[in-house]
N, C-alpha and C positions, 0 to 999 in steps of 0.2 A: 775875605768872604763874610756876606754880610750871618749875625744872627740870626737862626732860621724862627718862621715866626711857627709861632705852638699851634696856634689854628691851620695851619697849613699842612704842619709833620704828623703823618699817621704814626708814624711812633711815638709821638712826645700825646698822642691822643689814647692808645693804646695802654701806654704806662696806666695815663690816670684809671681808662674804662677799667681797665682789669687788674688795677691795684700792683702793679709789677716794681720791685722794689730792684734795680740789678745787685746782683751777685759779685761781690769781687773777689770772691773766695775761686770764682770759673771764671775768672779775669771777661766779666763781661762791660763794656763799653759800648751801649747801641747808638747807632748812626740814626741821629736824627735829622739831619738836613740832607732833604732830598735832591738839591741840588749835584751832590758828589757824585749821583747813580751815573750822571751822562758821563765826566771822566773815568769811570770803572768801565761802562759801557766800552767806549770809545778804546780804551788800553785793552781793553780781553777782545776786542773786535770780535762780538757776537753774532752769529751766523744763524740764523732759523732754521737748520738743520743742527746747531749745537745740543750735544747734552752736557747740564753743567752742573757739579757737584758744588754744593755750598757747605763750607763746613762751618755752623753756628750762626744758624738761622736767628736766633733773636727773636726781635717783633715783627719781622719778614719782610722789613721794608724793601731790602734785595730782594728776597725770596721772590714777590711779585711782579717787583721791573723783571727778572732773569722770563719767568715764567710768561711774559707778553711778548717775547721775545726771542725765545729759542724753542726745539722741539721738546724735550723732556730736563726738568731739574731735580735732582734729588737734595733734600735738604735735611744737614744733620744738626740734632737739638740734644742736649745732654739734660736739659731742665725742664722738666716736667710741669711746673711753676706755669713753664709761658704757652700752654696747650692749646687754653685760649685765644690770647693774645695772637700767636703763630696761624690759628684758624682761621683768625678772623683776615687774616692777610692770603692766605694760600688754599682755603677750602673750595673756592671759587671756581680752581682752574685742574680740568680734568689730567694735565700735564706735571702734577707735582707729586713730588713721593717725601713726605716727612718719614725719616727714620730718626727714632727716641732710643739714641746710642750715646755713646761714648767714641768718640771719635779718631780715639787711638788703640782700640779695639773692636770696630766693628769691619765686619771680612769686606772691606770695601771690593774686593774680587767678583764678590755674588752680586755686584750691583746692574740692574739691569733695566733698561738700556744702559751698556758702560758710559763710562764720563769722557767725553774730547777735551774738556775744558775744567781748570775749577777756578773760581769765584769768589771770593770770599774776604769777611772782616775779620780775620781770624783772632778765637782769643790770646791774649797775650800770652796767658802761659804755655799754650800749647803749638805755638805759631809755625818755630821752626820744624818742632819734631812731626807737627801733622802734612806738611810741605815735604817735607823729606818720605815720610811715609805715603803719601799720595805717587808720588816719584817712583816709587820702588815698587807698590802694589798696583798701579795704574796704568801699566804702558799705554795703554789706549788716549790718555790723557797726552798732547800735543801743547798746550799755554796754561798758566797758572796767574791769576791777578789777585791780588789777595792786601789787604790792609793791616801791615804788620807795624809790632815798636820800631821807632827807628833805628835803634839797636840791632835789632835781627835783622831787617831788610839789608845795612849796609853790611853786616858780617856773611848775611849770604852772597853779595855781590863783590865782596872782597878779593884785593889781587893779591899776589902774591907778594911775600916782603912788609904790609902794610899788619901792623898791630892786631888788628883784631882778625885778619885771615885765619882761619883753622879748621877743624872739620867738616863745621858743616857746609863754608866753603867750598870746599873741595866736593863733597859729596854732589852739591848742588849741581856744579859748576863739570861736571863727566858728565852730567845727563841733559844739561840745558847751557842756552844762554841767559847771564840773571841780571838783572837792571835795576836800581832805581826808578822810578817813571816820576814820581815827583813827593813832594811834602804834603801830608797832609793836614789842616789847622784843626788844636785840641778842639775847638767850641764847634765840630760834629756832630762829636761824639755827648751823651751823657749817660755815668755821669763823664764830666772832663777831666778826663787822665792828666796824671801826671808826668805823664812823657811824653813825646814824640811819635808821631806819624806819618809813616809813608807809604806810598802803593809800590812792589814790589811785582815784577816783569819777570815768569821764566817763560824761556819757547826750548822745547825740546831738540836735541838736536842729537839724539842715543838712545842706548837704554839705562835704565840705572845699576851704577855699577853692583857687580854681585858680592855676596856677605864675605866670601874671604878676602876684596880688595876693601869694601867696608870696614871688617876689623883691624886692616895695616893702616887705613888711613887714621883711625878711631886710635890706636896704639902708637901713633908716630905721634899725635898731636897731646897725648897722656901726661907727656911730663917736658913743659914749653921747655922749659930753661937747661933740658938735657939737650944732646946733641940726635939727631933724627936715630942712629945706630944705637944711642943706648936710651933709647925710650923703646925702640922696639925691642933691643934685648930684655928691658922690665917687662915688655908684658908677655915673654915667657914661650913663646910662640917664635924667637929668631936668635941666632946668635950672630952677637954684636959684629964679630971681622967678616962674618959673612954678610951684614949687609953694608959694614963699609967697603968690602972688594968690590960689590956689586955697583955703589954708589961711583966708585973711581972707576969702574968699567962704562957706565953712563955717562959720564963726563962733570962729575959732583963730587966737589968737596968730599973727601972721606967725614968729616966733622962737620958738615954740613947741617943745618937746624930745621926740621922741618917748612916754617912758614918759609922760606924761599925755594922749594919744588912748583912748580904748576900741578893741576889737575892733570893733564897730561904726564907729567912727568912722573904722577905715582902710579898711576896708569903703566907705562912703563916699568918700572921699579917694582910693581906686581906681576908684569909677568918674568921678569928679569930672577925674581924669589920663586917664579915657579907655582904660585896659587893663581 
């Protein structure tokens, strides 16, 4: 892809107008080539009757395409910093809702119209856990597109068996189908990260599982290098032969290690314990 040219990116216009220094302390990386909107587009297949939550609005480069485009989008900003910046991209359209949160604390529940869809370049440090939390607080929400490290994107899409499969794996993986959709190249974003990007694909396909299957999946993954029955015996909530009889009544290694269960299979294994 080619270098996006400065005259052309309303972000890379935006920086200057309004002096916006990013942040890498709120793992901020704005997408400056506008070219990428149409793949984002095209992967969340955007409906005109969509509402679509963006978490980390930025200079609103998305913010804008979402909003020419769907019925309502709500866009959340933790940095106050870029009030301007962000208005100058989104004050235009009587369809947008900026909410100046914290994005792993805001009742995303009272959001209104709810979200069908979220969208988003999500910041690095918060990528998986606000994906997870969308999930959990969002039924309403059906596809999630989102620009994560590549790190996270493949650990959420993660099989079983495979090194980096582990909770949030699993978590993801009860409530959707999760993909890769492809690589995304650092000179995007600026400024240009130091690692890896990719857009990352869930469609629902449930609801998300509930807090007491959450903390056995959360408790099984606590201690890799124990065996699935004495990690969950550590975290104090199970004992160990009880959940190896259960594990040989399943058809599972009694010493069996967590990363080879499926999502399914703790699914089972949870109601198997009885939560």
């Amino acid at each position: 892809m080619a270098e996006p040219e400065p005259s052309a990116q309303p972000s890379l216009r935006r920086m200057r107008e309004f002096g916006i220094r990013p942040n890498r302390d709120l793992g901020q990386n704005f997408l400056v080539d506008s070219n990428i909107l149409a793949v984002i587009e095209r992967a969340a297949g955007l409906d005109p009757a969509d509402v679509v939550l963006e978490i980390g609005g930025g200079l609103g480069v998305l913010s804008e395409h979402l909003a020419e485009r769907v019925r309502h989008v709500h866009v959340v900003e933790i940095d106050q910093r870029l009030r301007e910046a962000l208005g100058d991209a989104v004050d235009r359209f009587e369809n947008v809702d900026v909410h100046w949160a914290d994005a792993m604390t805001l009742d995303l529940a009272a959001l209104g119209p709810a979200p069908t869809k979220v969208v988003a370049n999500l910041p690095y440090g918060i990528a998986a856990g606000a994906l997870l939390r969308t999930i959990e607080d969002l039924p309403s929400v059906e596809r999630w597109v989102a620009m994560v490290q590549r790190e996270v994107g493949e650990r959420l899409a993660a099989a079983p068996g495979n090194g980096i499969y582990g909770a949030t794996s699993v978590l993801a993986q009860l409530a959707g189908e999760v993909q890769v959709v492809r690589a995304i190249p650092r000179n995007v974003f600026r400024p240009v990260p130091n690692v890896d990007s990719v857009l990352v694909e869930v469609r629902r396909t449930g609801p998300a599982p509930p807090p007491a299957l959450r903390g056995l999946v959360s408790g099984a993954f606590a201690h890799r290098r124990k065996t699935l029955a004495r990690s969950l015996a550590l975290s104090g909530r199970f004992e160990r032969e009880q959940v190896r009889t259960v594990l040989l009544e399943l058809g599972h290694p009694a010493d069996v290690r967590a990363e080879r269960l499926s999502p399914e299979d703790f699914r089972l294994l949870g109601e198997a314990l009885g939560i």
